[in-house]
PyMOL CGO cylinders between C-alpha atoms (Angstrom):
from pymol import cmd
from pymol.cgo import CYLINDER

trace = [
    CYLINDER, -45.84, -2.19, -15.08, -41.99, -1.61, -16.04, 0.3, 1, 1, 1, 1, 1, 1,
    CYLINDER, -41.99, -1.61, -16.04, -42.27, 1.69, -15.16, 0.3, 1, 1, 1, 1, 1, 1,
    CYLINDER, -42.27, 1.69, -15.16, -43.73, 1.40, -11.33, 0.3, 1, 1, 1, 1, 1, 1,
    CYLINDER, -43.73, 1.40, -11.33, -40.72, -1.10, -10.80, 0.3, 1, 1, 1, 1, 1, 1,
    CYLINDER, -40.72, -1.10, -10.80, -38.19, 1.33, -12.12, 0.3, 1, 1, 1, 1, 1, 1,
    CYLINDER, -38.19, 1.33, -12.12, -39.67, 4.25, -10.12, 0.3, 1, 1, 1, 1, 1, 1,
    CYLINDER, -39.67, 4.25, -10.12, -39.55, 1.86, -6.95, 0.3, 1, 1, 1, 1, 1, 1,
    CYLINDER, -39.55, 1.86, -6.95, -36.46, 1.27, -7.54, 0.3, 1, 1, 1, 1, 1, 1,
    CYLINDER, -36.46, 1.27, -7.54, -35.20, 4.86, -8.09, 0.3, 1, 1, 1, 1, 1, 1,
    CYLINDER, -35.20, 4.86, -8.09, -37.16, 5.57, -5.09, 0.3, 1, 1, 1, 1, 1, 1,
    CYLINDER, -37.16, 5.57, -5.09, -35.11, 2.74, -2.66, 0.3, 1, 1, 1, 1, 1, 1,
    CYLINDER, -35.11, 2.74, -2.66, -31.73, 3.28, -4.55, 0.3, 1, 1, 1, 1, 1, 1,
    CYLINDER, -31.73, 3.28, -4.55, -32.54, 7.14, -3.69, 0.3, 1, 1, 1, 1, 1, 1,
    CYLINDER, -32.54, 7.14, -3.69, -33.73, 6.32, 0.20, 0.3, 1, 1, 1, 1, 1, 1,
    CYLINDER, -33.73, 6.32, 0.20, -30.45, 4.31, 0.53, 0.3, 1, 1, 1, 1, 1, 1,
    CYLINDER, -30.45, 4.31, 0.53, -28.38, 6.85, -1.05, 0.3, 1, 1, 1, 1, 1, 1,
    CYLINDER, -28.38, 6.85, -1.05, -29.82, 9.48, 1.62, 0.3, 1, 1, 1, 1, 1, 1,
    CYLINDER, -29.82, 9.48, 1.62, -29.23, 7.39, 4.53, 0.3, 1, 1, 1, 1, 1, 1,
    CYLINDER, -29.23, 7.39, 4.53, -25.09, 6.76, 3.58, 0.3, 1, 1, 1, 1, 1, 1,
    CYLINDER, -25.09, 6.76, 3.58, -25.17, 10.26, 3.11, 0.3, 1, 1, 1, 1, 1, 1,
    CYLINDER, -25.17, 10.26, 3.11, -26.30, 11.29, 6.49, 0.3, 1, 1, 1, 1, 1, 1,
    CYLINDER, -26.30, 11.29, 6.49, -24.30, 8.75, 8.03, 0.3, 1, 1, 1, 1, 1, 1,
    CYLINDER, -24.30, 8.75, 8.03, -21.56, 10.29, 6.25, 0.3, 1, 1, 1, 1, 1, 1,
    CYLINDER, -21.56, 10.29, 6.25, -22.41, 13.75, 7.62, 0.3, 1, 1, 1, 1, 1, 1,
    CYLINDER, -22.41, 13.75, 7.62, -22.73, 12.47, 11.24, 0.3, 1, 1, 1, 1, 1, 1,
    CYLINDER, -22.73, 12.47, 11.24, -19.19, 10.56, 11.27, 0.3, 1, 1, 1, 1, 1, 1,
    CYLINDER, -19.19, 10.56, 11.27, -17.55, 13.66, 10.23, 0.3, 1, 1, 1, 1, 1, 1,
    CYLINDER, -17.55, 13.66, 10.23, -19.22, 16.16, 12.37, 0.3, 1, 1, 1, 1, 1, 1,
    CYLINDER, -19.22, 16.16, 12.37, -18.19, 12.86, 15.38, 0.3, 1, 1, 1, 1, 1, 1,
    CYLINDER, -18.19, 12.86, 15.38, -14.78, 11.74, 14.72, 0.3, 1, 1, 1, 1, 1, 1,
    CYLINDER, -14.78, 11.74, 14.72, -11.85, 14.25, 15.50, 0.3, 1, 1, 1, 1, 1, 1,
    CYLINDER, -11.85, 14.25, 15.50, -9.00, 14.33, 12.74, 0.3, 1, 1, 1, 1, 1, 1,
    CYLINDER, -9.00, 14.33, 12.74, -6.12, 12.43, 12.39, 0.3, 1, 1, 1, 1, 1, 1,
    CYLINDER, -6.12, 12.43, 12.39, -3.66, 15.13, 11.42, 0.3, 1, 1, 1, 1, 1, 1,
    CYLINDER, -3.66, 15.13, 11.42, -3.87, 17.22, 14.88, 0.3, 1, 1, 1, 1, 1, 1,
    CYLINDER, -3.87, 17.22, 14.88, -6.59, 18.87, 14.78, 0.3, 1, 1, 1, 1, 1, 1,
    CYLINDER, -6.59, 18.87, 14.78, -7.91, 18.23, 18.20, 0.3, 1, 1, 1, 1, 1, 1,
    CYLINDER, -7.91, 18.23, 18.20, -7.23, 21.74, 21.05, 0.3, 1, 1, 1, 1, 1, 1,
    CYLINDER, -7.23, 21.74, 21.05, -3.67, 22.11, 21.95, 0.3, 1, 1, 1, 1, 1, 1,
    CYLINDER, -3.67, 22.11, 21.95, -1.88, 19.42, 19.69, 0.3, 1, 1, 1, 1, 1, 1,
    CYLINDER, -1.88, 19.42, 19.69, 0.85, 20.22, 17.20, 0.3, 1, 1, 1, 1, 1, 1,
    CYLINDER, 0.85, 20.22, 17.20, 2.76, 17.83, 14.64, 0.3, 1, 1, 1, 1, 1, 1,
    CYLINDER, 2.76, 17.83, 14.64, 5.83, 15.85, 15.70, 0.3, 1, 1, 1, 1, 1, 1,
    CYLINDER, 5.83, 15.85, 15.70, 9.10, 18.05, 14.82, 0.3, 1, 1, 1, 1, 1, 1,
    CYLINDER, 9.10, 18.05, 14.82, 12.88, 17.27, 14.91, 0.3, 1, 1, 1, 1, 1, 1,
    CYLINDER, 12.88, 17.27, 14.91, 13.53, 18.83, 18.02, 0.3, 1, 1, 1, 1, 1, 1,
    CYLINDER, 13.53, 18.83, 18.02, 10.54, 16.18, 19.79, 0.3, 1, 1, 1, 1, 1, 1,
    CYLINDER, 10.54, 16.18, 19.79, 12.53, 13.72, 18.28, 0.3, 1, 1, 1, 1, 1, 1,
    CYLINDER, 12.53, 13.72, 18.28, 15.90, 14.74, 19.60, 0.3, 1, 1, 1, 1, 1, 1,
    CYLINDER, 15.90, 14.74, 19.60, 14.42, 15.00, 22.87, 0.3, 1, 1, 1, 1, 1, 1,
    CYLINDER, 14.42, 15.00, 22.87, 13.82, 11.32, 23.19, 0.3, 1, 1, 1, 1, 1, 1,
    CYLINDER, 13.82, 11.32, 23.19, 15.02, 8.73, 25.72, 0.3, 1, 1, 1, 1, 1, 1,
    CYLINDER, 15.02, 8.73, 25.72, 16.14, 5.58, 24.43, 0.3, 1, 1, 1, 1, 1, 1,
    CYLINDER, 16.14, 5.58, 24.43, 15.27, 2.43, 26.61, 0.3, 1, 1, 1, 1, 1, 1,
    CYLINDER, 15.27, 2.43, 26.61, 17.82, -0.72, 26.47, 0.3, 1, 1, 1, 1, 1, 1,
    CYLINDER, 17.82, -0.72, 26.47, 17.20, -4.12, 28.08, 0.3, 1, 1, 1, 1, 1, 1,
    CYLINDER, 17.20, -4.12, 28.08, 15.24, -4.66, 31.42, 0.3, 1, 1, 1, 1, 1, 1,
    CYLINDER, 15.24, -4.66, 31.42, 14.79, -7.30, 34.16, 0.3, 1, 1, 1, 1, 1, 1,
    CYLINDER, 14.79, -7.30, 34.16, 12.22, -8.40, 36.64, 0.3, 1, 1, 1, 1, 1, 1,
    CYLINDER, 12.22, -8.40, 36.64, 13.66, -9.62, 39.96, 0.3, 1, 1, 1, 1, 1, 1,
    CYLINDER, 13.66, -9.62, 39.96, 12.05, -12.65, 40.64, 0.3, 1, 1, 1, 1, 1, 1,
    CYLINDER, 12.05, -12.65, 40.64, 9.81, -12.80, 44.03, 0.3, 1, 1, 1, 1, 1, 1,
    CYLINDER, 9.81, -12.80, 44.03, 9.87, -9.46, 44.33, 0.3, 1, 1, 1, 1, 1, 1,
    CYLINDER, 9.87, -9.46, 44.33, 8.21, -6.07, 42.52, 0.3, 1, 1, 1, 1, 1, 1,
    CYLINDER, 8.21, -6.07, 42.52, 11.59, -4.50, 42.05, 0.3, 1, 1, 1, 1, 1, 1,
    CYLINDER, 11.59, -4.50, 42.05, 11.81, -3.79, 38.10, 0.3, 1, 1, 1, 1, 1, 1,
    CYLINDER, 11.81, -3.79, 38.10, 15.45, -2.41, 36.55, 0.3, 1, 1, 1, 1, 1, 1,
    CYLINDER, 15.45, -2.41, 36.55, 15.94, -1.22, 33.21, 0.3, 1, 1, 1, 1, 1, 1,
    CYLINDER, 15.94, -1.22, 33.21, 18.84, 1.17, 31.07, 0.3, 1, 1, 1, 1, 1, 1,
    CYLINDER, 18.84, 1.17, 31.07, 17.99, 3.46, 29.60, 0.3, 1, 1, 1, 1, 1, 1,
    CYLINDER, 17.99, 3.46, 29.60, 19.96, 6.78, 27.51, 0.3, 1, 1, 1, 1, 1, 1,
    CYLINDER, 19.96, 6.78, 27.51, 19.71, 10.27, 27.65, 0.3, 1, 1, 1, 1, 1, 1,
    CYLINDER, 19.71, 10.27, 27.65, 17.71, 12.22, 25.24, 0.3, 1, 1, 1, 1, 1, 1,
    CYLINDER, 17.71, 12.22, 25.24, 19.76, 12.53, 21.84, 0.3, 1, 1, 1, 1, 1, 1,
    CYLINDER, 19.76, 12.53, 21.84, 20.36, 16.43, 22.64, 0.3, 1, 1, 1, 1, 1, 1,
    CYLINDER, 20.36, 16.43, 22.64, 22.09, 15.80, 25.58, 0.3, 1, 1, 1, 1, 1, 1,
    CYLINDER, 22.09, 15.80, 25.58, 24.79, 13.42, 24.55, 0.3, 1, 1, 1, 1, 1, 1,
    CYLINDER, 24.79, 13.42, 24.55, 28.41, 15.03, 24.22, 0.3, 1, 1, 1, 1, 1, 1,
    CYLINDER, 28.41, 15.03, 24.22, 29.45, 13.09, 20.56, 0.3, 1, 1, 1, 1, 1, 1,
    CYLINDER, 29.45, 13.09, 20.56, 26.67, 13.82, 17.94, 0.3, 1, 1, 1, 1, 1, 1,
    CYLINDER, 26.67, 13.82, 17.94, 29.34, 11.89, 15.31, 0.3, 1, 1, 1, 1, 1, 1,
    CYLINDER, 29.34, 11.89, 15.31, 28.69, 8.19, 14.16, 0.3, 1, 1, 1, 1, 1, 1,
    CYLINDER, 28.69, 8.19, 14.16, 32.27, 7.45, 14.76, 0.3, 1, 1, 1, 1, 1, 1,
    CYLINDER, 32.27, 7.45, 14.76, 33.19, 3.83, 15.67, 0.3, 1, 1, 1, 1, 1, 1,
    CYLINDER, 33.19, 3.83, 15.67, 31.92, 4.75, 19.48, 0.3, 1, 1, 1, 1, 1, 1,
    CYLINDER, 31.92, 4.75, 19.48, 29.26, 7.44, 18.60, 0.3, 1, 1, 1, 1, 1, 1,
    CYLINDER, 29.26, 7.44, 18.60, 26.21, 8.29, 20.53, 0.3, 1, 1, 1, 1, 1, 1,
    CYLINDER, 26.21, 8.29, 20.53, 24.27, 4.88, 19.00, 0.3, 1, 1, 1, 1, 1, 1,
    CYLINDER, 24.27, 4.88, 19.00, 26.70, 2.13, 20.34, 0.3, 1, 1, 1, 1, 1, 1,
    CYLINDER, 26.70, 2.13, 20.34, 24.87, 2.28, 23.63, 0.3, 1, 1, 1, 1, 1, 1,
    CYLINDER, 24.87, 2.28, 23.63, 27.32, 2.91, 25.86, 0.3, 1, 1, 1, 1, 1, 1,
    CYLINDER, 27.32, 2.91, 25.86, 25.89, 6.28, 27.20, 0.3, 1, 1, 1, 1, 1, 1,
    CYLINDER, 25.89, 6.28, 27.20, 23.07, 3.85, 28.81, 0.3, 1, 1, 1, 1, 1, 1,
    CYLINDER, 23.07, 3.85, 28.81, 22.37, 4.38, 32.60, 0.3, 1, 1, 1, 1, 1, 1,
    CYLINDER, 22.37, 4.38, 32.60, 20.67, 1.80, 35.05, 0.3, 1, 1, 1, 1, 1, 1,
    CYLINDER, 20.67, 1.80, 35.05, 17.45, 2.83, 37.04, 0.3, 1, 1, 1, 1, 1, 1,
    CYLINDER, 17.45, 2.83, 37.04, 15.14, 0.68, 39.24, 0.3, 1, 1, 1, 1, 1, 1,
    CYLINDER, 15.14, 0.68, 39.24, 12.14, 1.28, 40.63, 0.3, 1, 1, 1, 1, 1, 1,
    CYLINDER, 12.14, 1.28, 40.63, 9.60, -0.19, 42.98, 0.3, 1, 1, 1, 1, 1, 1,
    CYLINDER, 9.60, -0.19, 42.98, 6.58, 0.60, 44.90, 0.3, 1, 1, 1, 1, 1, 1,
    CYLINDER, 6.58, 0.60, 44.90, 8.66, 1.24, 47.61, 0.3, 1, 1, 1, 1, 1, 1,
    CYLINDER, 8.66, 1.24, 47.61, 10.09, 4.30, 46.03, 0.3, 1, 1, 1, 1, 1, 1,
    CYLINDER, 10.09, 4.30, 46.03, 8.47, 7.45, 45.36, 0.3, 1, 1, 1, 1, 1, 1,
    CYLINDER, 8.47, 7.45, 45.36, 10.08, 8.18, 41.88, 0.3, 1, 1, 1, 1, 1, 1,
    CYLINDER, 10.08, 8.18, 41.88, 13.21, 5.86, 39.72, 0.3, 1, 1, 1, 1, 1, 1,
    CYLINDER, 13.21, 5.86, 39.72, 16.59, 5.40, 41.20, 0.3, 1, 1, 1, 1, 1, 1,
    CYLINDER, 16.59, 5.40, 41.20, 20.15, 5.68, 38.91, 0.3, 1, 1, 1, 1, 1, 1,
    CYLINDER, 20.15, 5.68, 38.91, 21.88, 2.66, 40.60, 0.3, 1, 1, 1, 1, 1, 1,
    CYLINDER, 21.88, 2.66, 40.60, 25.13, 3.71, 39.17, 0.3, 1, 1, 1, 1, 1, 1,
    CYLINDER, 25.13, 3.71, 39.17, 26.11, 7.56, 39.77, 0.3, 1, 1, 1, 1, 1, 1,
]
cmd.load_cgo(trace, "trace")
């Protein structure tokens, strides 16, 4: 009797094991991989980085769909790379756009 309920037992324990597996299987043959391995994507570098724009603080114009924010040049651009008392991360490279539905792409408010 002992040994039909341990051979039942192997037999679910087996079943179950089987299913995970092919479960397993089917979420890796689904599922694309983390680490850029889908068609035409490469790892961030330094130089994607360096080529970001730095948003500062924005406003909403009340009644209106008008929307104005500052934002900075990407890093690579800036004249000072130093981190002198007024280097590039003080924020004082920042420029002022706006945009709206009105206009077709943003607007520098300040040349």
């Amino acid at each position: 009797m002992k040994s039909m309920a341990a051979g039942a037992n192997a037999t679910v324990v087996a079943a179950i094991f089987l299913r995970m597996a092919v479960l397993l299987f089917a979420m890796l043959l689904l599922t694309k991989p983390a680490n850029g391995g889908g068609v035409n994507e490469r790892p961030l570098t330094i130089n994607d980085i360096l080529h970001l724009a730095d948003l500062g603080r924005a406003a909403a114009q009340p009644g209106t769909d008008t929307f104005v924010w500052e934002q900075s040049p990407p890093y690579d651009t800036l004249d000072d790379y130093g981190a002198g008392t007024t280097g590039t991360w003080q924020g004082s490279d920042f420029e002022i756009f706006t945009v709206s539905p009105r206009l077709p792409v943003p607007r520098r408010l300040f040349q």
